[in-house]
Jmol script that loads the backbone (N, CA, C; Angstrom):
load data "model"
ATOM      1  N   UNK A   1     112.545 124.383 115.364  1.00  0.00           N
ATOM      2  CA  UNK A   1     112.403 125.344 114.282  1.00  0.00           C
ATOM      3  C   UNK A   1     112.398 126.742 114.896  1.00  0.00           C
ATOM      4  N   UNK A   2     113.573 127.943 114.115  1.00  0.00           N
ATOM      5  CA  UNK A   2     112.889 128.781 114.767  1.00  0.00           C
ATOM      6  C   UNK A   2     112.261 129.485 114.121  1.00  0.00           C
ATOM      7  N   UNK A   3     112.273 131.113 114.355  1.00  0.00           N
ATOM      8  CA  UNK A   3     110.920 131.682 114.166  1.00  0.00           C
ATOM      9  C   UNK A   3     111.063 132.023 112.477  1.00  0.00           C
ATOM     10  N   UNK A   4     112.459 132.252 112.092  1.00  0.00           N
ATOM     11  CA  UNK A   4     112.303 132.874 110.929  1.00  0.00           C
ATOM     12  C   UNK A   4     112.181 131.538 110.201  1.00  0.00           C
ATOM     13  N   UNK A   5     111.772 130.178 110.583  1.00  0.00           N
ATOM     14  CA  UNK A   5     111.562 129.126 109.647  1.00  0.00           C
ATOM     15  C   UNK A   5     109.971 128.395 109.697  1.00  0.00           C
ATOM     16  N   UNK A   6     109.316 129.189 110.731  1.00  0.00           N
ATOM     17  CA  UNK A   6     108.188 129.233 111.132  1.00  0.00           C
ATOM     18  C   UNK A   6     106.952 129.412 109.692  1.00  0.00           C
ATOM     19  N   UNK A   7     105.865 128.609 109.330  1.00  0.00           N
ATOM     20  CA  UNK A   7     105.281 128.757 108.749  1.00  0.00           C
ATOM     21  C   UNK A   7     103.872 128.938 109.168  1.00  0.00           C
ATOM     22  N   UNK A   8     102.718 129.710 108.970  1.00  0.00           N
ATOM     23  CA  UNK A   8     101.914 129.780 109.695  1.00  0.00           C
ATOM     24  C   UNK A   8     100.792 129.764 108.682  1.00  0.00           C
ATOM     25  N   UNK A   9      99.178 129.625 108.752  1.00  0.00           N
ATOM     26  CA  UNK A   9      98.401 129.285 107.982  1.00  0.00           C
ATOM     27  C   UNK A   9      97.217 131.106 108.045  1.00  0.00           C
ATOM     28  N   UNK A  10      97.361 131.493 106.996  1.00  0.00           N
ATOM     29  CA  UNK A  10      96.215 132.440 107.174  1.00  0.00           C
ATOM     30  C   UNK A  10      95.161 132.348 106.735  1.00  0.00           C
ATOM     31  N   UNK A  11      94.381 132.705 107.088  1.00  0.00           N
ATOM     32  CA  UNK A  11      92.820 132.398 106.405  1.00  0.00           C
ATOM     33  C   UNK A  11      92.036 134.016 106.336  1.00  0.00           C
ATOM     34  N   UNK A  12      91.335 134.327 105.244  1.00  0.00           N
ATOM     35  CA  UNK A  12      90.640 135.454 105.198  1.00  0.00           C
ATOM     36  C   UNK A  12      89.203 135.067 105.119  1.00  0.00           C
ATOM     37  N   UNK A  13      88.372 135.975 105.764  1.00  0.00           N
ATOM     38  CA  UNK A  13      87.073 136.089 105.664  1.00  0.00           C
ATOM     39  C   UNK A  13      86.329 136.761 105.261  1.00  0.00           C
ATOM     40  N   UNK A  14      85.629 137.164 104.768  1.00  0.00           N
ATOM     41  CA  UNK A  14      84.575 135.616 104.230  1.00  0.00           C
ATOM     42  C   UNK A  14      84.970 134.796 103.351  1.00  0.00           C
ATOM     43  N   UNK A  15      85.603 134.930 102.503  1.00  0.00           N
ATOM     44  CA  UNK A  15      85.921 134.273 101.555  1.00  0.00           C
ATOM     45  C   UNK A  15      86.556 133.035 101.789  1.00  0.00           C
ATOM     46  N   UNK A  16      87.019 132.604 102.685  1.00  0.00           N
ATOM     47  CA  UNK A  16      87.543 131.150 103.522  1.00  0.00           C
ATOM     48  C   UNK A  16      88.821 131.036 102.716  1.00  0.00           C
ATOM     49  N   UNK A  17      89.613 131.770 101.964  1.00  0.00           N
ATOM     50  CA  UNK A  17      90.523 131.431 101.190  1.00  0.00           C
ATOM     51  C   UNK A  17      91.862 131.346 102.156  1.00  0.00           C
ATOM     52  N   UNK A  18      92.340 130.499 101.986  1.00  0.00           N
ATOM     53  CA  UNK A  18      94.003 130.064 103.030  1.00  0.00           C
ATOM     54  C   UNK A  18      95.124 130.531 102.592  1.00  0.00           C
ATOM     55  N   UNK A  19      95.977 130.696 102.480  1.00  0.00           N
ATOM     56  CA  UNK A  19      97.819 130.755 102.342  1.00  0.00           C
ATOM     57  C   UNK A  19      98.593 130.650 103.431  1.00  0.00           C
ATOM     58  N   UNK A  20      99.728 130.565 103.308  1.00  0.00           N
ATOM     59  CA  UNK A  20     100.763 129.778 104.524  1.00  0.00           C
ATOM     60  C   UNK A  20     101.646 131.142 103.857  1.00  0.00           C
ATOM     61  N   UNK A  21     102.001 131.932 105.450  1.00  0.00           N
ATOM     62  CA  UNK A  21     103.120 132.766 105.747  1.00  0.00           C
ATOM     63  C   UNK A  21     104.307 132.617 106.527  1.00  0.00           C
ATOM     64  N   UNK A  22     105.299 132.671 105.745  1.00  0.00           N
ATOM     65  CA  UNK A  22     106.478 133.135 106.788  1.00  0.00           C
ATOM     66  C   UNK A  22     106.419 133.762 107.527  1.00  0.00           C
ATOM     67  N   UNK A  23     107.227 133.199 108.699  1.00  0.00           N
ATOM     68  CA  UNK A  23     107.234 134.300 109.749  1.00  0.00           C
ATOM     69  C   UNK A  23     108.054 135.343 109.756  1.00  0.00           C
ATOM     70  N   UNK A  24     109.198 135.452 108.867  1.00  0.00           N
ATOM     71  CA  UNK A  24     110.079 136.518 108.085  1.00  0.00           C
ATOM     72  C   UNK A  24     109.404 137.085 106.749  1.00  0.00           C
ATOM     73  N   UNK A  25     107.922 136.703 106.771  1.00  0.00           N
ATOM     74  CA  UNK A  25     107.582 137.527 105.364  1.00  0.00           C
ATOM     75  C   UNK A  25     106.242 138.874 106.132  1.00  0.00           C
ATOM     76  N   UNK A  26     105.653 139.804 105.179  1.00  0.00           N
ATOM     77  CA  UNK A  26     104.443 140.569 105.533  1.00  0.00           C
ATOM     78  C   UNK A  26     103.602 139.376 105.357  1.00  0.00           C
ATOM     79  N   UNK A  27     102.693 139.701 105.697  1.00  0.00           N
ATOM     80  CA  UNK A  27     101.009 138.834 105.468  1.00  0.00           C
ATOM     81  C   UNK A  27     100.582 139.575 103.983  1.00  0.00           C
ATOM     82  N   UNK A  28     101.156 140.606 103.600  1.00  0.00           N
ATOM     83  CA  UNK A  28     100.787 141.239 101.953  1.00  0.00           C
ATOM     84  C   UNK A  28     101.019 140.240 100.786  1.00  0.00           C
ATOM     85  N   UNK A  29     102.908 140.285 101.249  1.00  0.00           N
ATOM     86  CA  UNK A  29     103.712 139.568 100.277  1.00  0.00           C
ATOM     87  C   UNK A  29     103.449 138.093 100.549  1.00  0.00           C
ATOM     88  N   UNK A  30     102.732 137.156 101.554  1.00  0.00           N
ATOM     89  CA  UNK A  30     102.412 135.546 101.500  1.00  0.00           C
ATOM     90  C   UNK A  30     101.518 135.879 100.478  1.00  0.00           C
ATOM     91  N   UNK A  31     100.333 136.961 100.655  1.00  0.00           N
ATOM     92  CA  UNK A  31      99.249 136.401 100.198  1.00  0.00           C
ATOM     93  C   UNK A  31      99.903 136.571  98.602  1.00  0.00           C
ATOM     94  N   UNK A  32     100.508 137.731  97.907  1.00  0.00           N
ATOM     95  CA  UNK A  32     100.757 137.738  96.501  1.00  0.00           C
ATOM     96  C   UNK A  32     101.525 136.499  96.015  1.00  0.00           C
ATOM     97  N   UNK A  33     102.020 135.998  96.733  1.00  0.00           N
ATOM     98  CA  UNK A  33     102.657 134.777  96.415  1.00  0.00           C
ATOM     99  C   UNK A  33     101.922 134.053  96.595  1.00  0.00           C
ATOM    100  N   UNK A  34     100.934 133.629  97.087  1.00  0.00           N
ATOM    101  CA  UNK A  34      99.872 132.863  97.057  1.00  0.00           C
ATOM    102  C   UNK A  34      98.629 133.200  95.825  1.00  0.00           C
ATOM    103  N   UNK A  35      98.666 133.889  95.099  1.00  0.00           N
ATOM    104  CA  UNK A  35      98.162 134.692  94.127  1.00  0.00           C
ATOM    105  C   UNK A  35      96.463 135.677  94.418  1.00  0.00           C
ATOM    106  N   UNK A  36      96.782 136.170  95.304  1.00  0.00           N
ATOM    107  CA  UNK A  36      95.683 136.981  96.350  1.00  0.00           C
ATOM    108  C   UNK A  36      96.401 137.802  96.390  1.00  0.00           C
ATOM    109  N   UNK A  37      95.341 138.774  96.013  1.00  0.00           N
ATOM    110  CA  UNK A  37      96.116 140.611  95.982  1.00  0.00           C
ATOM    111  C   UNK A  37      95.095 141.382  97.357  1.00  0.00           C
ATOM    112  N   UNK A  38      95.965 142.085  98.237  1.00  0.00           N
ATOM    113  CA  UNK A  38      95.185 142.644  99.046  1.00  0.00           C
ATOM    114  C   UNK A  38      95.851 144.129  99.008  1.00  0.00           C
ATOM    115  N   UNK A  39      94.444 144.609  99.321  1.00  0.00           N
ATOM    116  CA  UNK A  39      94.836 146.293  99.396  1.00  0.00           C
ATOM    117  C   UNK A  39      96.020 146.801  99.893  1.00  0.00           C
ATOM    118  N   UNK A  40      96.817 147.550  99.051  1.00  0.00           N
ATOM    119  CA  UNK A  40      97.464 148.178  99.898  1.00  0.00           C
ATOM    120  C   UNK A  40      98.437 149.072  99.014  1.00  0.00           C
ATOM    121  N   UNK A  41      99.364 150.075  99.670  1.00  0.00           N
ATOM    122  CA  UNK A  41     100.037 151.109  98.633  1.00  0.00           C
ATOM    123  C   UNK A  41     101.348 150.922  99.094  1.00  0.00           C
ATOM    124  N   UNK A  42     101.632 151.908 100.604  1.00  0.00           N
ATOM    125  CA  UNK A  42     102.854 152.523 100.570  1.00  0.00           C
ATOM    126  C   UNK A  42     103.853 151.129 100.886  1.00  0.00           C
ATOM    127  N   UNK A  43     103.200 149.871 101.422  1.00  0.00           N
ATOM    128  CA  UNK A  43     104.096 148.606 101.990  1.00  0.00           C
ATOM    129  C   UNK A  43     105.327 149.127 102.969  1.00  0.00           C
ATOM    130  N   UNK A  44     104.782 150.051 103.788  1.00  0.00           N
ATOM    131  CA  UNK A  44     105.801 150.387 104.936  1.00  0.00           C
ATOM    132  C   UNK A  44     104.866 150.397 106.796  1.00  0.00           C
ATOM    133  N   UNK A  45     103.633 150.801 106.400  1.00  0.00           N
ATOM    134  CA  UNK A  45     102.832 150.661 107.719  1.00  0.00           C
ATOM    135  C   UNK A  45     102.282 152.355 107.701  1.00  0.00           C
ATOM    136  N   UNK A  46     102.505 153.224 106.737  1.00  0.00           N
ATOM    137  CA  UNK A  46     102.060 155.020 107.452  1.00  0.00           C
ATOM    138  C   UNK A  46     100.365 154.644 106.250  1.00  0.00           C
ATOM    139  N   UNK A  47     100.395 154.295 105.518  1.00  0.00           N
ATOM    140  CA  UNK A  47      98.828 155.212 104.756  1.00  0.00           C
ATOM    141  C   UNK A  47      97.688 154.601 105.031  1.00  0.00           C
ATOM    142  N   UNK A  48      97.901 153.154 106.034  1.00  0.00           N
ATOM    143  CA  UNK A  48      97.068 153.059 105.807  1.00  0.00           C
ATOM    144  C   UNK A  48      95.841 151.994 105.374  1.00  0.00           C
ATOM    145  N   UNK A  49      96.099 151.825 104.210  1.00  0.00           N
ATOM    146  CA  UNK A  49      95.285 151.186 102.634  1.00  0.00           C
ATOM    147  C   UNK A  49      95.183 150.213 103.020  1.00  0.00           C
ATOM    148  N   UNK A  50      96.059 149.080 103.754  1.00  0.00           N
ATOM    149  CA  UNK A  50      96.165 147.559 104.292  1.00  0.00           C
ATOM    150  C   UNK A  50      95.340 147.247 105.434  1.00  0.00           C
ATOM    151  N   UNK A  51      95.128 148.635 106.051  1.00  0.00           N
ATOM    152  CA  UNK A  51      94.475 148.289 107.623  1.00  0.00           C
ATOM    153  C   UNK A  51      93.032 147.374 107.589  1.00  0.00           C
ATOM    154  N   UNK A  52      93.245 145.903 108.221  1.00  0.00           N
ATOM    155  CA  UNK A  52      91.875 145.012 108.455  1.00  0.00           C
ATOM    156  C   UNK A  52      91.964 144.804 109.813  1.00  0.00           C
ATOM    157  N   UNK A  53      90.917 143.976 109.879  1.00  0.00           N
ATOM    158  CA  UNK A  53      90.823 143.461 111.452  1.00  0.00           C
ATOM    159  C   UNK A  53      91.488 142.141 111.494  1.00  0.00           C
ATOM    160  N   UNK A  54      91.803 141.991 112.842  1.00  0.00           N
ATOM    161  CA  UNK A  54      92.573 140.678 113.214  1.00  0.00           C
ATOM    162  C   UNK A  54      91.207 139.756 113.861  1.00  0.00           C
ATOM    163  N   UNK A  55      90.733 139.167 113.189  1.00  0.00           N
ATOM    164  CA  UNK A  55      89.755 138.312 113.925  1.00  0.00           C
ATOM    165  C   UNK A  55      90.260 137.414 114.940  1.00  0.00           C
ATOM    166  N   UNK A  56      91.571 136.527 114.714  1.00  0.00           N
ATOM    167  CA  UNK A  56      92.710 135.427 115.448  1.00  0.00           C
ATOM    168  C   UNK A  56      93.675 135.189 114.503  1.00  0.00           C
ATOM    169  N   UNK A  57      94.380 135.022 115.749  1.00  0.00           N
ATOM    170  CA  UNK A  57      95.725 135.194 115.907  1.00  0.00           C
ATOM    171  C   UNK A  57      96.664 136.064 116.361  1.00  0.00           C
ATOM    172  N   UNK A  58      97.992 136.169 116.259  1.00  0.00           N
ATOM    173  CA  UNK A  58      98.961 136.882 116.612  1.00  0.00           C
ATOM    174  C   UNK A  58      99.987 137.741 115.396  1.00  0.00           C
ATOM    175  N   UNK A  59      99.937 139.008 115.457  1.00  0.00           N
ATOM    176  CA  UNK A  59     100.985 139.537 114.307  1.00  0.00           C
ATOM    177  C   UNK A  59     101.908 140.451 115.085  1.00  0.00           C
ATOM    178  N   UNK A  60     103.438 140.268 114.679  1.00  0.00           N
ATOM    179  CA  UNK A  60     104.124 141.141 115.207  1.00  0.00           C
ATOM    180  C   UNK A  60     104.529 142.256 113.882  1.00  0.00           C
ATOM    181  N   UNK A  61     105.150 143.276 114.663  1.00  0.00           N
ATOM    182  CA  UNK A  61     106.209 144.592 113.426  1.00  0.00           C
ATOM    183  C   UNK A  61     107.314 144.669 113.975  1.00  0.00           C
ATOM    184  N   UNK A  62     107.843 144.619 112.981  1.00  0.00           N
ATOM    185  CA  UNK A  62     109.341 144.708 113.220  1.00  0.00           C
ATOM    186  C   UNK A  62     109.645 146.284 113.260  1.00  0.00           C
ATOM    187  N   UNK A  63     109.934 146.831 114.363  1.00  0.00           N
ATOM    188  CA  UNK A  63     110.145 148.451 114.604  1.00  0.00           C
ATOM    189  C   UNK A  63     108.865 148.808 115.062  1.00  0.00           C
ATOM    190  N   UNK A  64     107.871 148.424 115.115  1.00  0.00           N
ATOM    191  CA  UNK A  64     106.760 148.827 116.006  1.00  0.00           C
ATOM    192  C   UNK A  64     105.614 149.070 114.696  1.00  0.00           C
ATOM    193  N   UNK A  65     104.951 149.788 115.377  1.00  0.00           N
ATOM    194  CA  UNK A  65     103.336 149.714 114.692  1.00  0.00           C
ATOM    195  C   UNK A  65     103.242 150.620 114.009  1.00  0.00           C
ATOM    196  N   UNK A  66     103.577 151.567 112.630  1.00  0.00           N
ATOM    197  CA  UNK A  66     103.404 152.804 112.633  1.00  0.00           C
ATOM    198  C   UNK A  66     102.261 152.614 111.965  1.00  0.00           C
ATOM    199  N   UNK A  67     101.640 153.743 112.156  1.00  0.00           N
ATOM    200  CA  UNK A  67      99.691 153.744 111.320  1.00  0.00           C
ATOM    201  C   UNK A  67      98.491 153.781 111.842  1.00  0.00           C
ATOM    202  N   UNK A  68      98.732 152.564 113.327  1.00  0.00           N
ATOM    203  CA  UNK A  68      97.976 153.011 114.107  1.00  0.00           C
ATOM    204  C   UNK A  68      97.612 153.494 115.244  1.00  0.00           C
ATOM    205  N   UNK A  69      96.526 153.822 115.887  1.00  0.00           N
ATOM    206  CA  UNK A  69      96.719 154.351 117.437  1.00  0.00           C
ATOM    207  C   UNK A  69      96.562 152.962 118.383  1.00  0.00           C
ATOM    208  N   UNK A  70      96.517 153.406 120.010  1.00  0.00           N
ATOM    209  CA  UNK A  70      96.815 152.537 120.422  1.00  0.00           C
ATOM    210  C   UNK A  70      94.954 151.967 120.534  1.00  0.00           C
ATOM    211  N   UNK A  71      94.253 152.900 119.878  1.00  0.00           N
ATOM    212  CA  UNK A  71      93.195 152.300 120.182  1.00  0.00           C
ATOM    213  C   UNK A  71      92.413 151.244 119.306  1.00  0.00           C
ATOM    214  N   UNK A  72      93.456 151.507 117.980  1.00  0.00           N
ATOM    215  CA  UNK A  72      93.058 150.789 116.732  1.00  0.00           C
ATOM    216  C   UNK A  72      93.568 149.458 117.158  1.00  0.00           C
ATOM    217  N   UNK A  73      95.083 149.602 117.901  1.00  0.00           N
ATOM    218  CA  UNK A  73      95.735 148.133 118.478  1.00  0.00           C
ATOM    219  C   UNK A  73      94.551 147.312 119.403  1.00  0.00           C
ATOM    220  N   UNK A  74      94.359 147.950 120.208  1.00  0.00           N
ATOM    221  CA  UNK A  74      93.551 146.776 121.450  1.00  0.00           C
ATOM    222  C   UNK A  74      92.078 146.621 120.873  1.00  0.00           C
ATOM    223  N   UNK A  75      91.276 147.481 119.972  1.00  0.00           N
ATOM    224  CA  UNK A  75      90.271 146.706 118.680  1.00  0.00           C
ATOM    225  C   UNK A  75      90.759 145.458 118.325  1.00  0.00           C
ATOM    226  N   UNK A  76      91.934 145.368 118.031  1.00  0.00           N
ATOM    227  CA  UNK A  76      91.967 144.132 116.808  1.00  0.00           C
ATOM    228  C   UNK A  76      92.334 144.592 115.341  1.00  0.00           C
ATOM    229  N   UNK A  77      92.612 146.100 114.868  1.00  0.00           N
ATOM    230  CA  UNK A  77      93.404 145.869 113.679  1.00  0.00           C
ATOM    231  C   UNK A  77      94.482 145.854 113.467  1.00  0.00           C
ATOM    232  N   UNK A  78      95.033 145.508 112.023  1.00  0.00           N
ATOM    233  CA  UNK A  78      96.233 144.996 111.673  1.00  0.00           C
ATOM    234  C   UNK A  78      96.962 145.837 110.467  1.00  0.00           C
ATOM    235  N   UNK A  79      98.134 146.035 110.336  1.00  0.00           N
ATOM    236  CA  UNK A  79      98.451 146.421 109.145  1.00  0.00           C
ATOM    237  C   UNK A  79      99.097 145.164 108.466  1.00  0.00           C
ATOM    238  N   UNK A  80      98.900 144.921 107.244  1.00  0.00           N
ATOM    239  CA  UNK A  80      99.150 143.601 107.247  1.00  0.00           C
ATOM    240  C   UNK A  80     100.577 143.908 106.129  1.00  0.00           C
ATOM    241  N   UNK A  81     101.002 144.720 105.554  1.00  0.00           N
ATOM    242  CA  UNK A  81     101.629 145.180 104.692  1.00  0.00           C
ATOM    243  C   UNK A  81     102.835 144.896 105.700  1.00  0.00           C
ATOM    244  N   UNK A  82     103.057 145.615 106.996  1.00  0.00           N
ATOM    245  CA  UNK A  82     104.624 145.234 107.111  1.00  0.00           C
ATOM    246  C   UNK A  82     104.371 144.239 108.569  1.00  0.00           C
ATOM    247  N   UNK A  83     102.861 143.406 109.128  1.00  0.00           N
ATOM    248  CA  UNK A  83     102.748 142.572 110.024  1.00  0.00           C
ATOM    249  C   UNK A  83     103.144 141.341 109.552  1.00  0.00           C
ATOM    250  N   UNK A  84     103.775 140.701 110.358  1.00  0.00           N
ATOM    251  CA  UNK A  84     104.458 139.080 110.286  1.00  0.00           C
ATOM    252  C   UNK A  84     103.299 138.636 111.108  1.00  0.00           C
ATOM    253  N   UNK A  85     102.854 136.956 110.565  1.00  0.00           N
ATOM    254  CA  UNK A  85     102.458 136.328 111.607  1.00  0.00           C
ATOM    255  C   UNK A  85     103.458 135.505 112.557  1.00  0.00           C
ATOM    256  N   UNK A  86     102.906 135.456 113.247  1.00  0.00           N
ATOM    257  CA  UNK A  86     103.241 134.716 114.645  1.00  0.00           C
ATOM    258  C   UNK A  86     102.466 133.534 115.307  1.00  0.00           C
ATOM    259  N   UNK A  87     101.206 133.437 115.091  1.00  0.00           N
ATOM    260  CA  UNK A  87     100.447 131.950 114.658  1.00  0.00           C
ATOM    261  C   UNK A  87      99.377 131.946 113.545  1.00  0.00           C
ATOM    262  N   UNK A  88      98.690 130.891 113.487  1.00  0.00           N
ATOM    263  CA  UNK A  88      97.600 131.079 112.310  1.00  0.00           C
ATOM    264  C   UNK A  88      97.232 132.331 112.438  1.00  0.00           C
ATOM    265  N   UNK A  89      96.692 133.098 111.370  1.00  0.00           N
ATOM    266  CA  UNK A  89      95.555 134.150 111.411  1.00  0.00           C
ATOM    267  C   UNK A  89      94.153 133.894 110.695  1.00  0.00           C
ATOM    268  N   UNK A  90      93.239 134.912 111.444  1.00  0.00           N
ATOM    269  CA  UNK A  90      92.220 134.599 110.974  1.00  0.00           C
ATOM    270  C   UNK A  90      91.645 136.255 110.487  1.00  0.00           C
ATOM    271  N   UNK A  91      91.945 136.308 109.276  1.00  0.00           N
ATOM    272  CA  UNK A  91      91.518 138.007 108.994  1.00  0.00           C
ATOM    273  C   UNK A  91      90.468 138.827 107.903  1.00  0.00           C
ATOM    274  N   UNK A  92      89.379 139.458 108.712  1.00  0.00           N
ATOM    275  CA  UNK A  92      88.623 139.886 107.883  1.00  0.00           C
ATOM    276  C   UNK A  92      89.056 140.914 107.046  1.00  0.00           C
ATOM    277  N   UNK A  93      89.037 140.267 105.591  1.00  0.00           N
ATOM    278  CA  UNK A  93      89.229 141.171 104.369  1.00  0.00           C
ATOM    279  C   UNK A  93      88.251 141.072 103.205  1.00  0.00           C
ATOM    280  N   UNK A  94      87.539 141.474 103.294  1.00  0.00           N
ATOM    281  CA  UNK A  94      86.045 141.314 101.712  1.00  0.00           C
ATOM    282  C   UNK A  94      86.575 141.788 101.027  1.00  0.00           C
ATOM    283  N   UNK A  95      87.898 142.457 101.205  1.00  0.00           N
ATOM    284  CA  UNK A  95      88.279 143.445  99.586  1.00  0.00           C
ATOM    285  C   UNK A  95      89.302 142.801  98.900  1.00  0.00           C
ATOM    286  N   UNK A  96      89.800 141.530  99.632  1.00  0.00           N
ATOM    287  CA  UNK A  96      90.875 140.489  98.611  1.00  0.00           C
ATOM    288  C   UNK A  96      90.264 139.965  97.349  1.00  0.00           C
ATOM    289  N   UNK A  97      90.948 140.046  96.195  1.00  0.00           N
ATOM    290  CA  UNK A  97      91.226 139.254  95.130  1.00  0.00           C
ATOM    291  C   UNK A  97      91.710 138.248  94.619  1.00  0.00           C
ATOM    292  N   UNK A  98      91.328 137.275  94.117  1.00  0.00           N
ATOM    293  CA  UNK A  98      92.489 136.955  92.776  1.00  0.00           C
ATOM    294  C   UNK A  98      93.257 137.620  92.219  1.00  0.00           C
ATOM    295  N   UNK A  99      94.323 136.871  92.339  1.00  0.00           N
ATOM    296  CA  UNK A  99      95.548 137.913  91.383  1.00  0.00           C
ATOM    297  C   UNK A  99      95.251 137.265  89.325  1.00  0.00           C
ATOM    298  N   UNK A 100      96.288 137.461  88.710  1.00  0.00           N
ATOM    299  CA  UNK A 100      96.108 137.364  87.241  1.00  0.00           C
ATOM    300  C   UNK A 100      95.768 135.539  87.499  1.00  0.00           C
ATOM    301  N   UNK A 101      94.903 135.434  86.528  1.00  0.00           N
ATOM    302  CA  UNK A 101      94.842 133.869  86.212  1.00  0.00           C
ATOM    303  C   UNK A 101      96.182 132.679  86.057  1.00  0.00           C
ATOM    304  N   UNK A 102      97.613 133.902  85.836  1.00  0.00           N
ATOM    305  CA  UNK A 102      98.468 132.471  85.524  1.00  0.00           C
ATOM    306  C   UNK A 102      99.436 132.439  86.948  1.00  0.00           C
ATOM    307  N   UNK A 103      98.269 133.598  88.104  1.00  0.00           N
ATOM    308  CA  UNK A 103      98.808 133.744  89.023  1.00  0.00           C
ATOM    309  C   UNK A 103      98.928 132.205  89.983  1.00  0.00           C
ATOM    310  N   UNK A 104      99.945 131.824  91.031  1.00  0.00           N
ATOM    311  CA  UNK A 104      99.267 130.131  91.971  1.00  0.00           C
ATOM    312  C   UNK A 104      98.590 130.720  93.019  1.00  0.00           C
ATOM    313  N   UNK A 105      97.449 130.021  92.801  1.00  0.00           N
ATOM    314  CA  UNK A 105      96.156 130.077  93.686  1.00  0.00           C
ATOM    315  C   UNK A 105      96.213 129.448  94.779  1.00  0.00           C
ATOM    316  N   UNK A 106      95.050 130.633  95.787  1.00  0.00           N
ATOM    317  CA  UNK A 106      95.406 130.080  97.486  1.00  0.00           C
ATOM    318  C   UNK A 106      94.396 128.821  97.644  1.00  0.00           C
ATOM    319  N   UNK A 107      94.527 128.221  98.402  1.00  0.00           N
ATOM    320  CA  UNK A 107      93.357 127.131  98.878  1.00  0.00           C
ATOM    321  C   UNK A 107      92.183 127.598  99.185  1.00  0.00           C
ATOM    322  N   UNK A 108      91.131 127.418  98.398  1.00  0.00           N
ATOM    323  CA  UNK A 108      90.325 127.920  98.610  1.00  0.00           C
ATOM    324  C   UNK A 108      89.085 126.890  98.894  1.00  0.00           C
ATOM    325  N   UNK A 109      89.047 126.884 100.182  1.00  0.00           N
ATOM    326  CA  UNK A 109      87.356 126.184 100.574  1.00  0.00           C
ATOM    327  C   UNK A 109      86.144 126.626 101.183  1.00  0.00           C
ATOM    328  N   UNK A 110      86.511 127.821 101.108  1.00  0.00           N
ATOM    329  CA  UNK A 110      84.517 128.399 101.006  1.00  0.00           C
ATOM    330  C   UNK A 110      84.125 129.007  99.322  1.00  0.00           C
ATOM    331  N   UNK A 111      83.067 129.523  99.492  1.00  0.00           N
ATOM    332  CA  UNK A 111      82.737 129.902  98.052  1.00  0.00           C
ATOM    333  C   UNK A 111      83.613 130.307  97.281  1.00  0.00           C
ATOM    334  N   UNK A 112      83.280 130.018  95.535  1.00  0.00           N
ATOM    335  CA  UNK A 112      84.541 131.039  94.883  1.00  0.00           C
ATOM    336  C   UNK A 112      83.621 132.002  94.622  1.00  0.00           C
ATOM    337  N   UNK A 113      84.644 132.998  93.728  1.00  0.00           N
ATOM    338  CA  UNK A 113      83.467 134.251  93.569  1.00  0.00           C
ATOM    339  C   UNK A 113      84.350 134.606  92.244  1.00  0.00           C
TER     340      UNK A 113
END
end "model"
wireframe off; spacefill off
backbone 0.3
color backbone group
């Protein structure tokens, strides 16, 4: 398999909620398709709004990192708006949602809320 057929498992925290990303998709657009809305505006990598931490795993950008410094990189955050995964992730976001109710829902096995 290669990479652009690559599927990878994300998980957010706390909320323990899962979705499975392409490795040709953002980690934004799995999760809305998974019906989980996460912060974010410009969906290019400059404002911002998307930036979480990478608890585990691996994310690449296609054209490089724009948004953050190099000190935000070797922390551990992520822009997740234009980051691909590259293996499972494990990413702290408390500010994810549910999307609309007739939205398809991610797997969810820690608390609901």
């Amino acid at each position: 398999m290669n990479d652009a057929q690559a599927s990878y498992t994300v998980t957010l925290v706390p909320t323990e909620w899962r979705f499975d990303a392409g490795a040709d998709e953002a980690v934004v657009a799995a999760a809305a398709r998974a019906g989980i809305r996460m912060p974010a505006s410009c969906r290019n990598g400059t404002c911002r709004t998307c930036m979480c931490f990478l608890v585990e795993g691996e994310v690449a950008y296609p054209g490089g990192r724009p948004g953050l410094t190099a000190d935000e990189i070797s922390e551990g955050w992520i822009l997740p708006c234009v980051g691909r995964a590259r293996s499972d992730l494990r990413i702290e976001l408390p500010d994810a949602e549910l999307a609309a109710p007739s939205a398809p829902r991610p797997i969810m096995v820690g608390p609901r809320r």
